[in-house]
C-alpha positions as CSV (number, residue, x, y, z in Angstrom):
1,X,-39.8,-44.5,-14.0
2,X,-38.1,-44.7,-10.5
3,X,-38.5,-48.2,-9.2
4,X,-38.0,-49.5,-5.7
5,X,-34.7,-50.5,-6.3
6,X,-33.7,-47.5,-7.8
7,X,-34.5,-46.1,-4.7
8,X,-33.0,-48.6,-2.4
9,X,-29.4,-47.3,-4.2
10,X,-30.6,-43.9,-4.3
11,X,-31.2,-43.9,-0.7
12,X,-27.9,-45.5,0.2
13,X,-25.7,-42.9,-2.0
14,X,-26.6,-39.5,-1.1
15,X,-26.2,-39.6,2.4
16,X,-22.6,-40.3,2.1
17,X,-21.9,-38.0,-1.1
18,X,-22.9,-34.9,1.1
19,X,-20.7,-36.3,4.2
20,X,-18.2,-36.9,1.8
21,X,-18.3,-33.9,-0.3
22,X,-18.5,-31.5,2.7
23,X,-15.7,-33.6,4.3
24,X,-13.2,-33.0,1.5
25,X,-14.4,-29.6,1.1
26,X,-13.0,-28.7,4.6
27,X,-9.8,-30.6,3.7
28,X,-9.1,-28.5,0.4
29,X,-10.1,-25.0,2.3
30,X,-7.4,-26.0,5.4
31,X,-5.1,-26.9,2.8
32,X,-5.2,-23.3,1.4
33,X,-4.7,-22.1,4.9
34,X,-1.8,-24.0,5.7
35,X,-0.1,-22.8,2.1
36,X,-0.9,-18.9,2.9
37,X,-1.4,-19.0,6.6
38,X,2.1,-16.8,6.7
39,X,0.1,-13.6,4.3
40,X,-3.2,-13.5,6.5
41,X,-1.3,-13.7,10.0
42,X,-0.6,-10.4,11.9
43,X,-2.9,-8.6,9.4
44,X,-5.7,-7.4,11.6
45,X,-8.4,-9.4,9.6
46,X,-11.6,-8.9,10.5
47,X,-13.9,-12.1,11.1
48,X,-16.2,-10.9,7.6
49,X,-13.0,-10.8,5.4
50,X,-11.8,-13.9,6.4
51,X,-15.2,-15.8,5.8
52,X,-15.6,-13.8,2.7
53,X,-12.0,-14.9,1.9
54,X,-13.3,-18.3,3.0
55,X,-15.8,-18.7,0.6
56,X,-14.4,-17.7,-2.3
57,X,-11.9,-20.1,-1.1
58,X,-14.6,-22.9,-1.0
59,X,-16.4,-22.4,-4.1
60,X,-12.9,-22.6,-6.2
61,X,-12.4,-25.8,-4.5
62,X,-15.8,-27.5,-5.7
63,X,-14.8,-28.7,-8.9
64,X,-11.7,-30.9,-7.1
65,X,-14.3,-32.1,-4.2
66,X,-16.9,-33.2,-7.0
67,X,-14.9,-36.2,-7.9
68,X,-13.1,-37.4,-5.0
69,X,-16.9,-37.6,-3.0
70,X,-18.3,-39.8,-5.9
71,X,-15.5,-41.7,-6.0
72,X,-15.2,-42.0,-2.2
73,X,-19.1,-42.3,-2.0
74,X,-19.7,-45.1,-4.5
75,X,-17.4,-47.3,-3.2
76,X,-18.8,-46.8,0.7
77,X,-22.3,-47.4,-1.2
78,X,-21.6,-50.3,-2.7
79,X,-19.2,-51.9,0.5
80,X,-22.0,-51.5,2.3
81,X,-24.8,-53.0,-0.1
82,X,-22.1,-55.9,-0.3
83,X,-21.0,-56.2,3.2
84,X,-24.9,-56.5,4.6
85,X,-25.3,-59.2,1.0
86,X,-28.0,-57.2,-0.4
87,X,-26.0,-57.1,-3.6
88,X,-25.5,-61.3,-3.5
89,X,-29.6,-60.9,-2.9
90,X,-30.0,-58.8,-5.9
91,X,-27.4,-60.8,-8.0
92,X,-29.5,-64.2,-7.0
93,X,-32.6,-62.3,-8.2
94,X,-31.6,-62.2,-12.3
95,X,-30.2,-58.5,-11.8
96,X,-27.1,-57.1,-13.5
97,X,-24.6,-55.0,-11.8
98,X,-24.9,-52.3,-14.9
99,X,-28.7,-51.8,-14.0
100,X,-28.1,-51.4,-10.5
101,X,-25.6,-48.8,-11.3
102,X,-28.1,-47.1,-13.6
103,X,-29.9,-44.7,-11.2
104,X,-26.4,-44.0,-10.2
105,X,-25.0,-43.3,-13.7
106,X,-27.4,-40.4,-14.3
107,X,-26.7,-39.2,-11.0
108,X,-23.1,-39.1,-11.6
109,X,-24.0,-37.7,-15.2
110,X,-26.0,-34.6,-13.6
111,X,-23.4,-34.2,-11.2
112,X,-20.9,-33.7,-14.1
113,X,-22.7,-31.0,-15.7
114,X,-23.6,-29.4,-12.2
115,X,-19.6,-29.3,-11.9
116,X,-19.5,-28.1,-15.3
117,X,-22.1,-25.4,-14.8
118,X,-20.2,-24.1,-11.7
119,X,-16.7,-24.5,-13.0
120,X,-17.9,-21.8,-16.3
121,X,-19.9,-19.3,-14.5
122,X,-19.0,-19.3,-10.9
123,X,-15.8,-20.4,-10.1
124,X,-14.3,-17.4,-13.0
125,X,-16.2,-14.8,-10.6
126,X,-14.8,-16.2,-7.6
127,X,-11.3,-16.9,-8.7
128,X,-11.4,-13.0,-9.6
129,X,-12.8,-12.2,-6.6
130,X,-10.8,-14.8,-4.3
131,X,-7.0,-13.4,-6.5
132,X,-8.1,-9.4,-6.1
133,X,-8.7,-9.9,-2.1
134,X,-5.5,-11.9,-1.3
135,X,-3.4,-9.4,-3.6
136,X,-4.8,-7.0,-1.3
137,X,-3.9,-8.8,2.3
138,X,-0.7,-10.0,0.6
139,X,0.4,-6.2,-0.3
140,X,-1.3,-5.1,3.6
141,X,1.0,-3.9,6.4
142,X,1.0,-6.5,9.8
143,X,-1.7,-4.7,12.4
144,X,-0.5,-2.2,14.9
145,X,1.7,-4.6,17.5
146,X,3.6,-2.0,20.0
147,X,6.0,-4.6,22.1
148,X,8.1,-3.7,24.8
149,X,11.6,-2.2,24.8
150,X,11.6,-2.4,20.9
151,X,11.4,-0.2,18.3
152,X,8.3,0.3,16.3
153,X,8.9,1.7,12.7
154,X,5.7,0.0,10.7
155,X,4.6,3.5,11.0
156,X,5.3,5.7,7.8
157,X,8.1,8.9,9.1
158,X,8.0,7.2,13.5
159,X,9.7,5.0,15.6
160,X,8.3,4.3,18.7
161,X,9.5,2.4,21.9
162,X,8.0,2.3,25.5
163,X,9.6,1.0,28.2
164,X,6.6,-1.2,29.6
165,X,2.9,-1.8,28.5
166,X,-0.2,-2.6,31.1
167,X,-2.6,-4.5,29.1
168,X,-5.4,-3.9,31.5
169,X,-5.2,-0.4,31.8
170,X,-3.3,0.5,28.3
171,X,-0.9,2.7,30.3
172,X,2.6,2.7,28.9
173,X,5.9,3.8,30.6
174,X,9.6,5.4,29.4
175,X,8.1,6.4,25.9
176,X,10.4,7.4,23.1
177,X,9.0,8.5,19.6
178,X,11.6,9.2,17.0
179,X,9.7,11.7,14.1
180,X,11.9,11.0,10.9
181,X,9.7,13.7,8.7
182,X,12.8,15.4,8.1
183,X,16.0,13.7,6.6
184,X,19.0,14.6,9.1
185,X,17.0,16.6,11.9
186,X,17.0,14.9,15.3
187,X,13.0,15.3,16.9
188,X,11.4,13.3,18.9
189,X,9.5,13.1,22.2
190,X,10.2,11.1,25.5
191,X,7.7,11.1,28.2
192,X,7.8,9.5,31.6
193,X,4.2,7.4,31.3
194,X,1.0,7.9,29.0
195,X,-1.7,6.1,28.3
196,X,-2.3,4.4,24.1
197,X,-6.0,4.1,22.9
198,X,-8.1,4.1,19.2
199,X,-9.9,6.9,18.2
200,X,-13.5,6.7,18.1
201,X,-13.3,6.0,13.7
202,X,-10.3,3.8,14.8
203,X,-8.2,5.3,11.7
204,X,-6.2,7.1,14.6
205,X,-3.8,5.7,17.5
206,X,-3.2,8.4,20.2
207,X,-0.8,8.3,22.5
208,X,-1.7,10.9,25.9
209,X,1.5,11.5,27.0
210,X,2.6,12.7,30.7
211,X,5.5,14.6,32.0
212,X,8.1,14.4,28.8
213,X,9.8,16.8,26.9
214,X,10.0,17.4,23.4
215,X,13.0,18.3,21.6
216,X,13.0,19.6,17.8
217,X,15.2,21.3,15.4
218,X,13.9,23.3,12.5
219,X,15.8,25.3,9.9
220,X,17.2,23.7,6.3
221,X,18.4,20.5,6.8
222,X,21.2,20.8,4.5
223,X,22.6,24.2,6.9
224,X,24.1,24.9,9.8
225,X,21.3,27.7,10.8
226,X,19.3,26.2,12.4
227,X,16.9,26.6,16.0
228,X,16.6,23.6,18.2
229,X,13.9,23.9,20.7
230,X,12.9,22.1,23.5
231,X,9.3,21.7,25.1
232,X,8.5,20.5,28.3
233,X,5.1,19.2,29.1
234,X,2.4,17.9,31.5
235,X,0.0,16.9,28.9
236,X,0.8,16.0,25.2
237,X,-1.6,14.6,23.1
238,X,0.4,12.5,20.0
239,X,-1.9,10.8,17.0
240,X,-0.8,8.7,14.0
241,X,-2.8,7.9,11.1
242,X,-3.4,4.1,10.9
243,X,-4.6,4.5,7.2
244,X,-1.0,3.0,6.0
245,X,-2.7,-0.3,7.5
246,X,-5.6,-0.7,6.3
247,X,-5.9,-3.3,3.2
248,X,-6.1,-1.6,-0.1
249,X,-9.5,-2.3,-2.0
250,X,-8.3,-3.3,-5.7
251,X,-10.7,-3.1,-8.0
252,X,-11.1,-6.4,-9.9
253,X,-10.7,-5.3,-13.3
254,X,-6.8,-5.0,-12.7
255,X,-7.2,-9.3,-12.5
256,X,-9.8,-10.0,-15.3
257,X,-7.4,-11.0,-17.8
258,X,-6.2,-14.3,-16.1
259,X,-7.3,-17.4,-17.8
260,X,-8.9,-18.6,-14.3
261,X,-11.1,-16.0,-14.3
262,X,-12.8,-17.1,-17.8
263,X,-15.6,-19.3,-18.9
264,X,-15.5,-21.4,-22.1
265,X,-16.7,-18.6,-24.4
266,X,-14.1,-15.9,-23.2
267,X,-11.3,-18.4,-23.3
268,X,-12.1,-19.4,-27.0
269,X,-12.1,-15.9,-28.1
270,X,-8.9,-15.3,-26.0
271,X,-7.3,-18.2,-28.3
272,X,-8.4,-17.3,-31.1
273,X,-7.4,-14.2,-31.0
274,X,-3.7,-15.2,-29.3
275,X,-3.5,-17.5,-33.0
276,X,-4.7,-14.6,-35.1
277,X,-1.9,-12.4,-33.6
278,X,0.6,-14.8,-33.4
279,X,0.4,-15.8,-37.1
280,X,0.4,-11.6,-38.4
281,X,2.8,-10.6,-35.6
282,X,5.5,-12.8,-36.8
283,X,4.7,-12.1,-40.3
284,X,4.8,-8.6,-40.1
285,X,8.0,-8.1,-37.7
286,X,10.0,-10.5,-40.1
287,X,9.0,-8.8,-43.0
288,X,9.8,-5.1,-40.5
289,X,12.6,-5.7,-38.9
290,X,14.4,-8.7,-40.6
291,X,13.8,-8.8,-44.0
292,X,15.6,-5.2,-43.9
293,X,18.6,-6.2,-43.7
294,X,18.7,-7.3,-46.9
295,X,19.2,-4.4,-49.4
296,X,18.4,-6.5,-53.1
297,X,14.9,-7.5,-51.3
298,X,14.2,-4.1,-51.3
299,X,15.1,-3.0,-53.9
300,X,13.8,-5.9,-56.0
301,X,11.3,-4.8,-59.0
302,X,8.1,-6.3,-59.2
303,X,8.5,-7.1,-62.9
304,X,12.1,-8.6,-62.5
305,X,13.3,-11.6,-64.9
306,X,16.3,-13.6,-64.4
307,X,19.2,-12.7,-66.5
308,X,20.3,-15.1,-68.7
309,X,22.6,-16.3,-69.5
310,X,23.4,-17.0,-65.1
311,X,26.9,-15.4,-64.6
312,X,29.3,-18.0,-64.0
313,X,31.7,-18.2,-61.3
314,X,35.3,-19.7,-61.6
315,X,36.1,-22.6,-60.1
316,X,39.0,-20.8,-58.7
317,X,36.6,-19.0,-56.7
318,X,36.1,-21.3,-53.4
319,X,34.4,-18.6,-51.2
320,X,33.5,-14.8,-51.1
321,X,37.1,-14.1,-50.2
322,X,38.0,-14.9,-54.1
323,X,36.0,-13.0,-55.1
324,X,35.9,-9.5,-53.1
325,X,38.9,-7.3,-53.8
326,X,41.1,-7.2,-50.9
327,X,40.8,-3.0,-50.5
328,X,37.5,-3.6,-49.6
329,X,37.4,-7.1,-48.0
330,X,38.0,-5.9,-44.1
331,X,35.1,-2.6,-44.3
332,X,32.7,-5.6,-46.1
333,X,33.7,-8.4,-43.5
334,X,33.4,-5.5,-40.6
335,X,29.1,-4.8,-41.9
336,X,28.2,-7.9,-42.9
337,X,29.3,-8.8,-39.1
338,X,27.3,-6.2,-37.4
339,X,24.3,-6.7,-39.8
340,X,24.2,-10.8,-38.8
341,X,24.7,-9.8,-35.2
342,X,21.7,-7.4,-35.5
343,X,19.9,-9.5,-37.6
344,X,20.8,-12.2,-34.9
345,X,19.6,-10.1,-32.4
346,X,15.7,-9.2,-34.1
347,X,15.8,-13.0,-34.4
348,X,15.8,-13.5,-30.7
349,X,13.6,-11.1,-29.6
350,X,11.1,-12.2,-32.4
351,X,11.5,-15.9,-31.1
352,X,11.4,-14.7,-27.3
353,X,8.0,-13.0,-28.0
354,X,6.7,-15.8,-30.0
355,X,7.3,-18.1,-27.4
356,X,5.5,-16.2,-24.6
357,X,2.5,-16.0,-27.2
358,X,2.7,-19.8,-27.8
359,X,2.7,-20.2,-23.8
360,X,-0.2,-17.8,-22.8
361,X,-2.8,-19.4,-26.5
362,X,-0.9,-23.1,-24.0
363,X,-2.2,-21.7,-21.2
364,X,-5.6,-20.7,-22.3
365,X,-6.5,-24.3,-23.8
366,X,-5.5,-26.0,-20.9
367,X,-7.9,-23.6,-19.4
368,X,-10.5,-24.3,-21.4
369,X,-10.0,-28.5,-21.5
370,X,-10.2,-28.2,-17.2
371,X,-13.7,-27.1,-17.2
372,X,-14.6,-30.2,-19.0
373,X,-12.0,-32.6,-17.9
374,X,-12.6,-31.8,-14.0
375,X,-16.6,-32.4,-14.9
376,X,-16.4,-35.2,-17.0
377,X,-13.8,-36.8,-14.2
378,X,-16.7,-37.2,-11.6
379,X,-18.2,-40.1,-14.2
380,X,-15.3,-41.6,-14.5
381,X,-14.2,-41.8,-10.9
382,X,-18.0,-43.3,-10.2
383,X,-16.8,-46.7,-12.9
384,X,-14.1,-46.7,-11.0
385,X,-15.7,-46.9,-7.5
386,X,-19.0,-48.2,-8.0
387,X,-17.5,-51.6,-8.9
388,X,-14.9,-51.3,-6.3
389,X,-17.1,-50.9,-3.6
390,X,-18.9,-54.7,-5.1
391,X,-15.8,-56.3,-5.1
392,X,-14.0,-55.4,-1.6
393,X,-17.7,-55.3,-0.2
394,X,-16.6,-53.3,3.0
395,X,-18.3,-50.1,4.0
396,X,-17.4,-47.4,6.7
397,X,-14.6,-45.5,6.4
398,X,-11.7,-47.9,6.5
399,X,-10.8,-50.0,3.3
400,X,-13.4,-47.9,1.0
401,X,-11.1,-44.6,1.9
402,X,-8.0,-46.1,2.0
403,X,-9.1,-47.3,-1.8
404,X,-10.3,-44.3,-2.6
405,X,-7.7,-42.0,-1.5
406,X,-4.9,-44.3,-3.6
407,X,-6.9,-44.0,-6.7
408,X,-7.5,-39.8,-6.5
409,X,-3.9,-39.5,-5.5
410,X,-3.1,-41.6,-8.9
411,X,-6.1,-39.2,-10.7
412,X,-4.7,-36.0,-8.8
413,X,-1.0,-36.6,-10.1
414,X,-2.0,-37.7,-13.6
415,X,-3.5,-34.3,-13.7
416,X,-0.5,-32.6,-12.5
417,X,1.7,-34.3,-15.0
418,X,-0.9,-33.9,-17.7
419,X,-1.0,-30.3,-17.1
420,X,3.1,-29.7,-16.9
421,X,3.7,-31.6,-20.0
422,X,1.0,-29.4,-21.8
423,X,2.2,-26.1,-20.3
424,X,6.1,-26.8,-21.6
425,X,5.0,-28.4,-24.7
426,X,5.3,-31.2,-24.5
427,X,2.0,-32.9,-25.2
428,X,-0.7,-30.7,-26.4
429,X,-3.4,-29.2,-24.3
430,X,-6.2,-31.7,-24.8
431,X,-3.5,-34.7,-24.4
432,X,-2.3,-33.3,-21.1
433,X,-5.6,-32.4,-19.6
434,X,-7.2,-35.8,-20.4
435,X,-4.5,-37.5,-19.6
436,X,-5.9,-39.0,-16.3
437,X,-9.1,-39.6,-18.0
438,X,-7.7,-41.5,-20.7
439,X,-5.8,-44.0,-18.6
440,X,-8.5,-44.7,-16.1
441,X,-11.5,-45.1,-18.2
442,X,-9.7,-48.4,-19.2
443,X,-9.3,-49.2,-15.5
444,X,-12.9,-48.5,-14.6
445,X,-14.2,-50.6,-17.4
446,X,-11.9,-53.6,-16.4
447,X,-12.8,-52.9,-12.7
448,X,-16.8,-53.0,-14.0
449,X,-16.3,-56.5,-16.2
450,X,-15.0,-58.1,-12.9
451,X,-17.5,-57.1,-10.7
452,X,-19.5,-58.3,-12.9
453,X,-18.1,-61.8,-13.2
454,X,-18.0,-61.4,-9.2
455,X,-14.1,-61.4,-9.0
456,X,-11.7,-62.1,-5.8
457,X,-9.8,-59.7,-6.6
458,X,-9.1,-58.1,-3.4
459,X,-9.6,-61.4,-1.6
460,X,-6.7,-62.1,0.1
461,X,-8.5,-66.0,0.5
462,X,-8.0,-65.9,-3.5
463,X,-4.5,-65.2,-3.2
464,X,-3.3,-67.3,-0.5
465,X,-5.2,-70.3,-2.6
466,X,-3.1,-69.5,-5.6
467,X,0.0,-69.1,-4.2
468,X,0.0,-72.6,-2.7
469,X,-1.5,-74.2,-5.9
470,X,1.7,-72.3,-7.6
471,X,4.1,-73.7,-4.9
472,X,3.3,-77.0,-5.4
473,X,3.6,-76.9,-9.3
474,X,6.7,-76.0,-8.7
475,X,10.2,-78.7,-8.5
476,X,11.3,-79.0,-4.8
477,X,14.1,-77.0,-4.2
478,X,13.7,-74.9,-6.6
């Protein structure tokens, strides 16, 4: 049952865990912005796809802002609950600092399996959604940009040029348009003015040319006979197809086979199946295309005894040389060569395949550890800031984010690290993946014993004290 305290700390966290979630949000979305702003620039994007693009965009970075707004949350909680003394109140009233924290515990608890929930059934969906779309821009011609006294050849078989544009009116001046439909034929059309516009579908630029001429040569390209005409004109009407630029629609079934766009279940099949195929494919290709190099292995009989007794060799005989007569010592030195190299050669390919194998069954375990990691990583961040927050007792946005932002960078990069070591091999996948967790869930229960025993450990008062305790301990001069 809720008490009054509970809801005194309930109170005080949520307000800044939505600031702070929503405030790291928009940091993670701009940073996928300024990585890819080059493939969405010059596209012709409408505003829907981008904010479609957006959100997919935001929902894959939810289970990254889940942590860092605990974290960054907590400690402004807890700052400001120790800046204002309410926490010396409640200390001086018989309360521990581990039932304070309970209402904030389950919080932090449910948050984890919110983040869990969306990292296995949403963020799959939108990482396939989110990869399919910006394939799509990636692989999508720049928009239609006609510039002055420069060649335009973004259109498929044209190159245009016009001498001058009037932005207001849409005229354009000294037009040239080079028609490269035919390989070694000279047409194209120059017109004194004309004026550009869309088509009413807009899947159609055309150009309503004035006072020109056009000039064309038809025949085989490859012969001397051929006619070259020329055309003069008052009015020409000119259109080009603008379907070349519109972005393609993959459909999403070309992407479902990334390990991002699985939940828990799909990526447990996909490695159990990756070990299963692993284990028989390298049995059966060394048995295929090894083992038959080796004539007596195949011709072995399944009811064969050794001979006894074991023929002996001389001692003369030091190597095969001895004994292989010399007529045929070059022919059996010559295949026995070629059958190592080509043995040699089935040997690498079957270790070059069986490393990829051993990589993608890598890749989908690490997979499969970041749902829970990434979840579980919000509980551990909050014993990691709840107690901080108690012992700097600042709140605001100064000291609690410069805290917090140190501590996500050391979480962030022990992540990283984590996950490289587990993709080369290094360390498995459930070493590499917990790797952060596993080195600060010692940190967050040292940081909760002191703040606890109410330790100065970020007072610099504490600090200076010691130091001049230690300097006069010390010999003089030394």
């Amino acid at each position: 049952m809720l008490k009054k305290l509970d809801l005194l700390i309930l109170k005080a966290f949520i307000g800044p865990f939505v600031a702070t979630f929503f405030i790291t949000l928009f940091v993670l979305v701009m940073q996928f912005f300024w990585k890819y702003i080059d493939d969405l620039v010059g596209k012709g994007l409408d505003l829907f796809s981008i904010l479609k693009l957006t959100s997919f965009v935001t929902v894959t970075a939810i289970p990254l802002a889940l942590p860092l707004a605990v974290l960054l949350s907590s400690i402004m909680t807890f700052g400001n609950l120790g800046e204002s003394f309410e926490l010396v109140a409640i200390k001086s009233a018989g309360i521990p600092l581990l039932r304070f924290m309970r209402p904030l515990i389950a919080v932090s608890a449910v948050i984890c399996v919110v983040a869990f929930l969306i990292s296995n059934y949403v963020i799959p969906v939108a990482n396939l959604k989110f990869t399919t779309m910006l394939y799509d821009i990636r692989v999508a011609k720049p928009a239609f940009d006609l510039k002055e006294g420069i060649f335009y050849d973004k259109l498929p078989g044209y190159a245009i040029k016009v001498g001058r544009k009037d932005a207001e009116t849409n005229m354009i001046y000294d037009v040239i348009i080079y028609e490269g439909q035919t390989a070694l034929q000279d047409n194209f059309i120059a017109a004194e003015k004309g004026k550009m516009a869309l088509s009413p579908d807009k899947k159609f630029l055309e150009f309503n040319l004035e006072n020109g001429w056009r000039y064309q040569e038809k025949g085989p390209y490859n012969s001397k006979e051929t006619d070259y005409y020329r055309l003069g004109f008052k009015q020409y009407k000119k259109s080009f197809d603008l379907s070349s630029f519109d972005v393609l629609k993959t459909p999403d079934s070309a992407f479902k086979g990334g390990y991002r766009m699985m939940n828990v279940d799909q990526l447990s099949k996909a490695a159990d199946s990756l070990k299963r195929i692993t284990r028989e494919e390298l049995s059966n290709r060394m048995s295929r295309e090894v083992s038959s190099y080796f004539k007596s292995g195949k011709m072995l009989d399944s009811g064969w005894v050794r001979a006894d007794p074991i023929p002996v060799i001389p001692d003369s005989a030091r190597s095969y040389e001895d004994i292989i007569p010399d007529s045929v010592f070059n022919t059996s030195f010559t295949r026995a060569t070629e059958k190592i190299n080509l043995m040699k050669s089935s040997l690498e390919i079957i270790a070059a395949d069986q490393k990829m194998k051993q990589k993608d069954l890598r890749q989908s375990l690490i997979e499969w550890h970041r749902k829970f990691s990434l979840s579980f990583a919000c509980l551990v961040l909050f014993m990691i800031g709840a107690p901080l927050g108690s012992i700097i007792r600042k709140g605001g946005l100064g000291m609690p984010l410069v805290i917090a932002v140190i501590f996500f960078l050391i979480f962030h990069l022990l992540n990283m690290f984590g996950e490289k070591f587990a993709q080369n091999g290094s360390v498995t996948p459930l070493t590499g993946m917990w790797l952060s967790t596993f080195i600060l869930v010692p940190v967050g229960f040292f940081l909760v014993y002191k703040a606890m025993n109410d330790s100065q450990l970020f007072n610099n008062e504490f600090y200076y004290r010691f130091f001049r305790k230690l300097r006069k301990k010390l010999p003089m001069g030394a």
